[in-house]
PAVO-784794 format. One line per 3 residues: number of its first residue (from 1); their letters; for each residue z negated, y, x of C-alpha. Coordinates in steps of 0.02 Angstrom, whole numbers, plus 50000, padded with zeros to 5 digits. Example, Ala and Ser with C-alpha at 12.3 -4.5 7.8 and 13.67 -1.06 7.14 Angstrom:
1	as	49610:49775:50615  49643:49947:50684;
This chain:
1	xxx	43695:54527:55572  43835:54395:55626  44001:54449:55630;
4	xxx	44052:54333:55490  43943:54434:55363  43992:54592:55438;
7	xxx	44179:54560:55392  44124:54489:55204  44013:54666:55183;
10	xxx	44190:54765:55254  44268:54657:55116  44163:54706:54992;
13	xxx	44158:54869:55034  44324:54896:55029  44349:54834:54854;
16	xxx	44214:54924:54786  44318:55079:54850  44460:55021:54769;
19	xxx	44378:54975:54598  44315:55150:54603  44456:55228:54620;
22	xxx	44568:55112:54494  44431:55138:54347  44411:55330:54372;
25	xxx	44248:55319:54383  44160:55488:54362  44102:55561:54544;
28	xxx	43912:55599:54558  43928:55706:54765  44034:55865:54755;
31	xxx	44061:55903:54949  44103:56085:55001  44203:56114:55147;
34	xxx	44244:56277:55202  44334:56352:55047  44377:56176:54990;
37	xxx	44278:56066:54856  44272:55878:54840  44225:55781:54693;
40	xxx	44176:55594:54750  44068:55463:54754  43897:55426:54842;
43	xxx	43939:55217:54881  44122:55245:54972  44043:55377:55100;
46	xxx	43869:55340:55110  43932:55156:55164  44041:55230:55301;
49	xxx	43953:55419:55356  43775:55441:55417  43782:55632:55400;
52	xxx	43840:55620:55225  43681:55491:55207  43568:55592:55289;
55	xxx	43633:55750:55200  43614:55651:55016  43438:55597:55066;
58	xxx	43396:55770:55104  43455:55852:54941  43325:55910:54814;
61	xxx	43448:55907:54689  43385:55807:54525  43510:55798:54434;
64	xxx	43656:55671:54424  43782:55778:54531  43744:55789:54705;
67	xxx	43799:55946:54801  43801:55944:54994  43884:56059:55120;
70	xxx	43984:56027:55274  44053:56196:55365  44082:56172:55504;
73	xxx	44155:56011:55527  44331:55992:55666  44474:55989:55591;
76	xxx	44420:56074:55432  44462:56016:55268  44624:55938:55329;
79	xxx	44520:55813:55408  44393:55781:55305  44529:55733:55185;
82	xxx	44590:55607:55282  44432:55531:55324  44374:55531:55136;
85	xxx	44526:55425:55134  44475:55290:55235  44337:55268:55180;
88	xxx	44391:55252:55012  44545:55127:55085  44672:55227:55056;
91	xxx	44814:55204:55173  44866:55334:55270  44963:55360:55445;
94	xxx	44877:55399:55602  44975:55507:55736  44975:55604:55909;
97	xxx	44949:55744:55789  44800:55686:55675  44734:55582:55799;
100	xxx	44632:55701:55886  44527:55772:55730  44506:55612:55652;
103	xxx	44418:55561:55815  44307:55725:55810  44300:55723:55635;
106	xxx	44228:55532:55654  44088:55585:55782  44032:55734:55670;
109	xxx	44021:55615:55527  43934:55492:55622  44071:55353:55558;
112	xxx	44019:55232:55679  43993:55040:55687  43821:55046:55646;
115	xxx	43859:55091:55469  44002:55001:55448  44127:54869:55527;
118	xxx	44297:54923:55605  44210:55115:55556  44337:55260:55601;
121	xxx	44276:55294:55778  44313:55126:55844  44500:55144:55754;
124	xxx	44533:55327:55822  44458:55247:55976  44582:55085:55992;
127	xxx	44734:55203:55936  44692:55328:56069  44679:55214:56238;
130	xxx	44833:55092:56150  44967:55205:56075  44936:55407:56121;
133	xxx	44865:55430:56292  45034:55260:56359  45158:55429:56324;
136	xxx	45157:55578:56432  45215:55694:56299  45080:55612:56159;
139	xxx	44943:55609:56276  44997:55818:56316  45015:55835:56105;
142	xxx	44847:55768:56086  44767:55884:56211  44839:56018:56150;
145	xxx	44772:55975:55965  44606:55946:56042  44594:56127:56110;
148	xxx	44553:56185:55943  44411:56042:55915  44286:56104:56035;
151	xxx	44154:56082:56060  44163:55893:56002  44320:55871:56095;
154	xxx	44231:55888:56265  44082:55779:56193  44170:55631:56144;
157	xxx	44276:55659:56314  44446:55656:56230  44488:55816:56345;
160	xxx	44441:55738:56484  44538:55564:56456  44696:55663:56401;
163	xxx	44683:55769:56569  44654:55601:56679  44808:55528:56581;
166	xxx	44930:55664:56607  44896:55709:56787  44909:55493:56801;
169	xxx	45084:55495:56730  45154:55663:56801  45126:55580:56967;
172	xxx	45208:55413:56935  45352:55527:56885  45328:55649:57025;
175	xxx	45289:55547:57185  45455:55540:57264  45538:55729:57246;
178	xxx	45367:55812:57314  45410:55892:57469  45332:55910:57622;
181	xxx	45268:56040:57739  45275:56076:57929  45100:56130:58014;
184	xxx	45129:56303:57995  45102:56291:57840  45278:56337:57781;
187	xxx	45385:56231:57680  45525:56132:57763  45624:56045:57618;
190	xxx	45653:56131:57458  45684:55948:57352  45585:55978:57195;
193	xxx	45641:56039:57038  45586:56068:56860  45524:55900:56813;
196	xxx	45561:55846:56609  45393:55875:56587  45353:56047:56642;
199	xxx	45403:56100:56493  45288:56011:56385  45142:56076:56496;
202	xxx	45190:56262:56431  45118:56223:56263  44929:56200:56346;
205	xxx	44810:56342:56341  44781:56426:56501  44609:56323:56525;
208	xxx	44706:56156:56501  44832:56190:56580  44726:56230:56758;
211	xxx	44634:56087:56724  44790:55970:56721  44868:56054:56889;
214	xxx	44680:56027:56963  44679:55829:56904  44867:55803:56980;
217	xxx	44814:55888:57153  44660:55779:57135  44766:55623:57137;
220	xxx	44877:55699:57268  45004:55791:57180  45078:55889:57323;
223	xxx	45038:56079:57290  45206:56159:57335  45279:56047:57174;
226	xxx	45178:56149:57055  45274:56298:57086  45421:56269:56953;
229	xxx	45298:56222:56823  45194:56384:56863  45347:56480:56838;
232	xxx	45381:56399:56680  45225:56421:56604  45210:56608:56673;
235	xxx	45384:56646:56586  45340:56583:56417  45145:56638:56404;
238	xxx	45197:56826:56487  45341:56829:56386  45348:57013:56261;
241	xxx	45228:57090:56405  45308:57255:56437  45311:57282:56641;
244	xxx	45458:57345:56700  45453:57526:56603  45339:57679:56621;
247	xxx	45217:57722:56484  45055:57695:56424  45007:57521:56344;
250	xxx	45061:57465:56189  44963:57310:56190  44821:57257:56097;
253	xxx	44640:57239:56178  44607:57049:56132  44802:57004:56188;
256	xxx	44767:57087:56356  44615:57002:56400  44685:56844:56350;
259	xxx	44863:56880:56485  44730:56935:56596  44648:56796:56629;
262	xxx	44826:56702:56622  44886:56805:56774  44726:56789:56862;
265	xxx	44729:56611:56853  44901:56547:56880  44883:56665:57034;
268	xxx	44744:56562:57085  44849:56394:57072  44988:56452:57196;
271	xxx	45027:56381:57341  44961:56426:57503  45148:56374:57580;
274	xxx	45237:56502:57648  45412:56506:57542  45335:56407:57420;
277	xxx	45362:56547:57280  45529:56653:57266  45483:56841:57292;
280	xxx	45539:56897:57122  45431:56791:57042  45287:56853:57151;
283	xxx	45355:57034:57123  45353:56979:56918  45173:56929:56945;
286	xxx	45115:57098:57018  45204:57189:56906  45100:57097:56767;
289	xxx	44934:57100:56873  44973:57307:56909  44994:57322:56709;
292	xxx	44836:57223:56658  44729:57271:56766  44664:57115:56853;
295	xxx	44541:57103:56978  44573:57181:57131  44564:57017:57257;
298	xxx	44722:56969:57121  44840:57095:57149  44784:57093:57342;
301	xxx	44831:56934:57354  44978:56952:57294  45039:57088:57369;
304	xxx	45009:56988:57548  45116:56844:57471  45261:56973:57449;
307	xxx	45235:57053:57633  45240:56881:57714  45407:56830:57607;
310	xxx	45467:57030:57642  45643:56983:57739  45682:56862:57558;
313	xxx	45663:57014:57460  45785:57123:57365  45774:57331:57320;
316	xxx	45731:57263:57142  45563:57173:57182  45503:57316:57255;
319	xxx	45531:57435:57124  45397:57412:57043  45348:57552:56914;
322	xxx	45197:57636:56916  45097:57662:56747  45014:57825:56694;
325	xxx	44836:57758:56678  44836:57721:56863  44846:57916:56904;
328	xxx	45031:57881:56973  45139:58016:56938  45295:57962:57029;
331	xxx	45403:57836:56950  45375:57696:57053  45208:57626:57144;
334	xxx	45249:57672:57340  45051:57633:57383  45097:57460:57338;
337	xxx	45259:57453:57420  45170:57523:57579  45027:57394:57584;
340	xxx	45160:57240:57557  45256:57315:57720  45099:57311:57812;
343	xxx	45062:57161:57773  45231:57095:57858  45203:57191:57995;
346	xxx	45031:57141:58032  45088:56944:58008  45238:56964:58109;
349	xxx	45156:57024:58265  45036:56904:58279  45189:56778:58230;
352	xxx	45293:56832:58375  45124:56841:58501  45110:56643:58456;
355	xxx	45282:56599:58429  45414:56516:58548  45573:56612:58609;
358	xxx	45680:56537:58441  45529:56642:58344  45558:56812:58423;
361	xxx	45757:56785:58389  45697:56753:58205  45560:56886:58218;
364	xxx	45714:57014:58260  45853:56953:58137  45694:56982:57997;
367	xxx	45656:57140:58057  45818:57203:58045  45849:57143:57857;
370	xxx	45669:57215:57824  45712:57385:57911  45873:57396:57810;
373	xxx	45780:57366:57631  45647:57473:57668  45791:57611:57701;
376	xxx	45858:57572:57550  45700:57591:57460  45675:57761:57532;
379	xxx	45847:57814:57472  45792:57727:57307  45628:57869:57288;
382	xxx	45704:57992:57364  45777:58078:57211  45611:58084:57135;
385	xxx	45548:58250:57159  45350:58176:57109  45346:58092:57297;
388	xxx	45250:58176:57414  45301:58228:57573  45142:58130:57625;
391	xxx	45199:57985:57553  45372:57989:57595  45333:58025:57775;
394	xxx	45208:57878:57777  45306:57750:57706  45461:57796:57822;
397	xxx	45337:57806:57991  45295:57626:57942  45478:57549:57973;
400	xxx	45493:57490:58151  45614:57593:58264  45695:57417:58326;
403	xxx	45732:57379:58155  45830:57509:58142  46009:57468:58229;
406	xxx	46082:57623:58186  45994:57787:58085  46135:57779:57932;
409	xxx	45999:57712:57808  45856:57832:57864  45983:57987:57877;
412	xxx	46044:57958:57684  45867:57941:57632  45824:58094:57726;
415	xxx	45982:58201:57639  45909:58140:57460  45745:58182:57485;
418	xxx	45821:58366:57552  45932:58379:57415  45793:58332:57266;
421	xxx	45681:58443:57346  45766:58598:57412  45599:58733:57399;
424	xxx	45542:58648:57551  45485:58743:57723  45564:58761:57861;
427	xxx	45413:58679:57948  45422:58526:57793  45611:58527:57826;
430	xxx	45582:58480:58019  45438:58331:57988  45559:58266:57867;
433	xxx	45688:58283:57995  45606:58192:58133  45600:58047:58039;
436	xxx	45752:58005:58098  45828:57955:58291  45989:58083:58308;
439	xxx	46051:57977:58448  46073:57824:58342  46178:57896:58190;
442	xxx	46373:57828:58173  46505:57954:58200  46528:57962:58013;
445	xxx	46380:58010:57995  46363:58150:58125  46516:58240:58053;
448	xxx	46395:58233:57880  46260:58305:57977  46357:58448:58083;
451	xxx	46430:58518:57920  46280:58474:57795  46167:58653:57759;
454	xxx	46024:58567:57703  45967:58538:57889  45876:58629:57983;
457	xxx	45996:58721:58098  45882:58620:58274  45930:58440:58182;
460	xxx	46115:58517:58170  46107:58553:58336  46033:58380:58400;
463	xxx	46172:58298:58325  46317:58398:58398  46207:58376:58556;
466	xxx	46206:58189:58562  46387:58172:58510  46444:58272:58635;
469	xxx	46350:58172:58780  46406:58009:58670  46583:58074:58674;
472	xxx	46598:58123:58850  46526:57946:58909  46677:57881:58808;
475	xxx	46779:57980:58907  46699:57950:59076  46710:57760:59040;
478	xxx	46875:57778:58998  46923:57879:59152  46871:57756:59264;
481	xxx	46980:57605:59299  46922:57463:59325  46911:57367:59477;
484	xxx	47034:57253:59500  46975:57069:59492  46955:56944:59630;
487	xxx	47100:56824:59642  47051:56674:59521  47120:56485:59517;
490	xxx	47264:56461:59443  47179:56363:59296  47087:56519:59261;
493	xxx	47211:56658:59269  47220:56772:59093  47382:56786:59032;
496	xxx	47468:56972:59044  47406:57089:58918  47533:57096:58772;
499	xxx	47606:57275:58712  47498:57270:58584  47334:57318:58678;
502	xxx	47435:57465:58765  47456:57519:58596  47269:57510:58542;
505	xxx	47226:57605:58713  47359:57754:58663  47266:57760:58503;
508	xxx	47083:57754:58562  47128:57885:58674  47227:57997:58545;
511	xxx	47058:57946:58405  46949:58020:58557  47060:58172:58561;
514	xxx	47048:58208:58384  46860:58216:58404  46870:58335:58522;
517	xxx	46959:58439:58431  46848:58425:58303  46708:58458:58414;
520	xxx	46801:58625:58468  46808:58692:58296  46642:58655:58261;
523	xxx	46575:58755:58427  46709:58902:58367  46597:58901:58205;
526	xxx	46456:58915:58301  46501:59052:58418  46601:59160:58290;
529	xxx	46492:59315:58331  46536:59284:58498  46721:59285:58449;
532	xxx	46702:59426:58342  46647:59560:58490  46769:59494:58593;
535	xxx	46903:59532:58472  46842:59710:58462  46870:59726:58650;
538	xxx	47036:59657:58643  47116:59827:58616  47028:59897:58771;
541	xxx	47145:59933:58962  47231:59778:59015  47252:59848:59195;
544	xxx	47223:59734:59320  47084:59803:59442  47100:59747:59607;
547	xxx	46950:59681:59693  46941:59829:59837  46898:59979:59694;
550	xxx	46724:60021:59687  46728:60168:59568  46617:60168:59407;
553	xxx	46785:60168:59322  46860:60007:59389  46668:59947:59414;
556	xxx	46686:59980:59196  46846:59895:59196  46786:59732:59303;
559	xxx	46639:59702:59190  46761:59679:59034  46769:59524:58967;
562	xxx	46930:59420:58988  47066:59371:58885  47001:59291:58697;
565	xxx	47079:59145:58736  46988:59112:58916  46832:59176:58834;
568	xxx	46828:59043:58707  46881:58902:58830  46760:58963:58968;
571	xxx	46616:58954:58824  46653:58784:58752  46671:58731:58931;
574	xxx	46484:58760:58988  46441:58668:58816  46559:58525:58846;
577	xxx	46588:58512:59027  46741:58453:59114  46837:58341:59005;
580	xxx	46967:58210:59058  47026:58123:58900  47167:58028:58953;
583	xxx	47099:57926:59132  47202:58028:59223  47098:58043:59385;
586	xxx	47112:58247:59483  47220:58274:59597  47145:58421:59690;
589	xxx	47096:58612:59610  47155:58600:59422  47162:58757:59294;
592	xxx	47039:58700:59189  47072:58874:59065  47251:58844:59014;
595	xxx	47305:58672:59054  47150:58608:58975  47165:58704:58808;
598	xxx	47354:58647:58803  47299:58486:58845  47169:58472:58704;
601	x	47247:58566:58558;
C-alpha cells in the first residue's frame, strides 16, 4: 500500500471516529478493565488495536454486544482511557507523565503501523526521542513512571533509553567539578558538590537508581562524585528508620526488606577513595545496616571504611547503640567499636612500613587524635554497669601506649568504670588498674589519685611513688646551674634576662615547695600508726644517756625512739631523700632534721 492511500484510509478513519461519536451511535464491544467498564465501538479500535481484533475474533459471543477482557494491561484503566481516545480522535495532551504508559499501553495493544498510519507507538515513539528524554529532569520523570510498567517497560527498552539519557546529561553537567585522585587511592581535591540534579535522582527506586550511577561510571563519571548524591538519596529513602535508640523493632516485615536491600546496595556504590565519604555518614550507614540486619560482608565493609577514616571521627559516630535482638545487653555495640579500631590499626602499620618520613609524622599526629577518642569512648561506657570487665579491658588494651601522651583520658575512664562498678575484687580492681601508665598522669591528676579510695591502695602507692621521683628530678634540675656559655659574637649575644623571669623562677621554686608540702602530709597520712606509738612514748625519761653506760637501764633508755618531731622527719626522709628545693648547692655537713623541716614547712 503507497503512502498516498495510507494517509486517505487515516483520513477516513478518522472521520468515521468522529461521525461515531457526533451521532451517538449505540456501542456494540463493552471492554472490562480491571474494575472499570467501557462501552464502545468495534470500527474505531479494531482499525487501530490488534489485541482488541484478535480478542473480538476470538469471542463466542452471538449476540450484538461484544464483551472482551483486558486485565492486565500497563497503566490500567487510566491508560486505556487515553488510548481509546486516540483512536477515536479525540484530542488529548501527551506529557513526561503519560508518556510512559501510553507507550506500554501502545505495545500491549499492539497499536502499531501495521494496522494503522501514524498508530500510537510511532507517536509515543517520536515524542519520546524529541521532547522527554532532550530534559534531564523529564527523561528522570519518565523513568520513574516507567518503574511501575514492567515488564513492558524493559521490553520496549524505554528503561534502558531513559537510563542511557540521564547518565548522558548528568555528565555534560558533571564533567568539570569531578575531582581527582592521587595513586593511593585517596582523594586529593574535595571540588564537588551536590549537583541540581541529585535531587531529582532521589525519586528513583533503589534498582533505577543503581542502574543510573552504573551508566554514568560507564561513561566515565568519576566515582568519588557520586558520594553527595548517595547521601542524598540515603537521607530521604532511610528517612523514619529508627537507629539511634535501644529497643526492639517497630518496623514492618515488607518495609524492612525493602531498606534492606537499600542499605546493601548504596553500600555497594561507594567509593573505594579513601576520604571519599564523611565518617558520620558511614557511622549513619552502620547504624542502619546493624538495625536491619544486612548481610554480614555489608556491615564488614563498612565497619573497615570507618577504621581507615578513624582519626576524622567524633565520640558520636562511635556510639552506636546496640539492639536487643543482637543479644547486646550493654547500651552501646563495643564489639563493633573494637573491630573499627582494629581495622585502623592494622592499616596504619602497614601505612607507616611503606610510607615516607612525612607519613610516620602523619601516622603519629593520627594516632594521637585516635588514642584521645578512644579514651573518650571508654569514659563514654564506663558508667554502664552491663560492660564487662572483659570487654572493657579489651577495648582499652587495644589503644596504642604512644598514643597516649599523657594517662589523663585512660585514668578518668578507669575512675568511672570503679565508681559504676564498686562490688569489684581486689584482684578485678588491680587488672583494671594496670590499664593505665602511673608515670605518665599530670600532677592534677596524681593529687586525684593519692586521695581517691576507690584504688587499690598498690595504684595509690605507684602514684605517690612516681611523683616523688618526678618531683625530686625537678628539684635536682633545678639545683644544678647551668654552665655558663661560651663567649658568642657580638651579633649573637641574648639580651640580659628581664626581672620578670627572676620572678617566674621565685615562683616555680615556691609552686615546687608547695608540693612538697603536700607530699609531706600525704606520707603523715600514711604513717599515722607510726605517729601514733610514738606519741605514746613521748611521756617516757628524757634523760640524755651518754654513750659510755652499758647497763640494761640506759641500754632501755638508748633504744627509745627520738623526739616526734625527728621521728617524722627521719621517716619521710628515707621515703623522699635529701631534698634541695631552692638550688642552693651544700656547703659541707648540714642538719638535715631541723633546718630541713624549717626549711620545708
Amino acid at each position: 500500500m503507497s503512502a498516498k492511500k495510507k494517509d486517505l484510509l487515516s483520513s477516513a478513519m478518522k472521520r468515521t471516529s468522529e461521525w461515531i461519536s457526533s451521532q451517538e451511535v449505540s456501542s456494540d464491544v463493552t471492554v472490562h478493565v480491571g474494575e472499570a467498564s467501557f462501552k464502545l465501538h468495534k470500527f474505531p479500535l479494531l482499525s487501530k488495536c490488534g489485541l482488541i481484533k484478535k480478542l473480538v475474533s476470538e469471542s463466542k459471543n452471538d449476540s450484538d454486544d461484544t464483551v472482551i477482557k483486558i486485565p492486565d494491561i500497563p497503566g490500567g484503566s487510566e491508560a486505556f482511557e487515553l488510548t481509546t481516545k486516540f483512536c477515536y480522535g479525540i484530542n488529548f495532551d501527551m506529557s513526561t507523565e503519560n508518556i510512559a504508559m501510553l507507550r506500554c499501553a501502545a505495545e500491549y495493544l499492539e497499536m502499531t503501523e501495521e494496522h494503522s498510519v501514524e498508530n500510537l507507538v510511532s507517536r509515543s515513539e517520536a515524542y519520546l526521542n524529541e521532547v522527554a528524554l532532550k530534559s534531564l529532569s523529564s527523561a528522570i520523570t519518565v523513568l520513574h513512571k516507567s518503574e511501575d510498567l514492567l515488564p513492558v517497560a524493559e521490553r520496549v527498552k524505554l528503561v534502558s533509553h531513559c537510563i542511557d539519557a540521564i547518565a548522558y546529561m548528568t555528565c555534560q553537567e558533571s564533567q568539570f567539578c569531578s575531582p581527582t585522585s592521587n595513586n593511593n587511592n585517596e582523594v586529593v581535591s574535595k571540588q564537588p558538590v551536590v549537583d541540581w540534579w541529585a535531587e531529582d535522582l532521589t525519586i528513583l527506586g533503589i534498582d533505577s537508581f543503581q542502574r543510573v550511577l552504573i551508566a554514568m561510571m560507564a561513561r566515565g563519571f568519576k566515582q568519588y562524585g557520586l558520594g553527595p548524591v548517595l547521601m542524598l538519596y540515603a537521607q530521604k529513602s532511610l528517612r523514619g528508620l529508627e537507629i539511634f535508640g535501644k529497643g526492639t523493632k517497630k518496623i514492618e516485615p515488607k518495609e524492612e526488606h525493602e531498606k534492606r536491600v537499600i542499605v546493601e546496595t548504596i553500600v555497594s556504590l561507594l567509593p573505594r577513595e579513601r576520604n571519599a565519604m564523611s565518617v558520620s555518614f558511614l557511622s549513619m550507614l552502620l547504624r542502619a545496616a546493624i538495625y536491619l540486619e544486612t548481610t554480614v560482608a555489608c556491615r564488614l565493609d563498612l565497619e573497615k571504611r570507618m577504621g581507615l577514616q578513624l582519626p576524622q571521627a567524633v565520640l558520636d559516630d562511635l556510639l552506636i547503640p546496640s539492639y536487643s535482638f543482637t543479644g547486646e545487653h550493654s547500651l552501646f555495640d563495643t564489639d563493633t567499636v573494637q573491630r573499627i579500631l582494629m581495622n585502623y590499626l592494622e592499616f596504619e602499620v602497614e601505612g607507616v612500613r611503606l610510607s615516607s618520613n612525612n607519613g610516620t609524622a602523619d601516622f603519629a599526629g593520627d594516632m594521637e587524635r585516635v588514642g584521645k577518642l578512644m579514651e573518650t569512648f571508654l569514659a563514654e561506657i564506663a558508667s554502664d554497669r552491663n560492660v564487662s570487665l572483659h570487654k572493657f579491658i579489651g577495648l582499652a588494651e587495644l589503644i596504642p601506649e604512644q598514643s597516649r601522651v599523657t594517662e589523663d583520658g585512660m585514668y578518668r575512664a578507669v575512675d568511672i568504670y570503679l565508681k559504676a562498678h564498686p562490688n569489684m575484687s581486689d584482684v578485678e580492681k588491680k587488672k583494671v588498674c594496670s590499664l593505665m601508665d602511673c608515670q605518665k598522669l599530670s600532677r592534677e591528676a596524681c593529687a586525684h589519685a593519692a586521695q581517691n579510695d576507690r584504688l587499690p591502695v598498690q595504684t595509690i602507692v605507684q602514684v605517690l611513688y612516681y611523683e616523688q621521683q618526678r618531683l625530686r628530678g625537678d628539684v635536682t634540675n633545678d639545683s644544678d646551674s647551668p654552665a655558663p656559655l661560651p663567649p658568642q659574637p657580638a651579633a649573637a649575644v641574648l639580651p640580659p634576662p628581664k626581672l620578670s623571669s627572676y620572678n617566674d623562677e621565685l615562683s616555680k621554686v615556691k609552686r615546687e615547695n608547695q608540693d612538697l608540702k603536700l607530699e609531706l602530709l600525704k606520707m603523715k597520712m600514711k604513717l599515722k600508726e607510726f605517729e601514733k606509738d610514738n606519741n605514746e612514748k613521748k611521756s617516757s625519761s628524757t634523760t640524755t644517756v651518754s654513750s659510755n653506760h652499758s647497763s640494761p637501764r640506759s641500754t632501755a633508755s638508748m633504744d627509745k625512739p627520738p623526739l616526734p618531731r625527728k621521728s617524722f622527719i627521719n621517716s619521710v626522709s628515707k621515703k623522699l631523700g635529701k631534698l634541695n628545693p631552692f638550688g642552693i648547692p651544700p656547703r659541707g655537713r648540714t642538719k638535715p632534721p631541723k633546718d630541713r623541716r624549717h626549711s620545708i614547712s
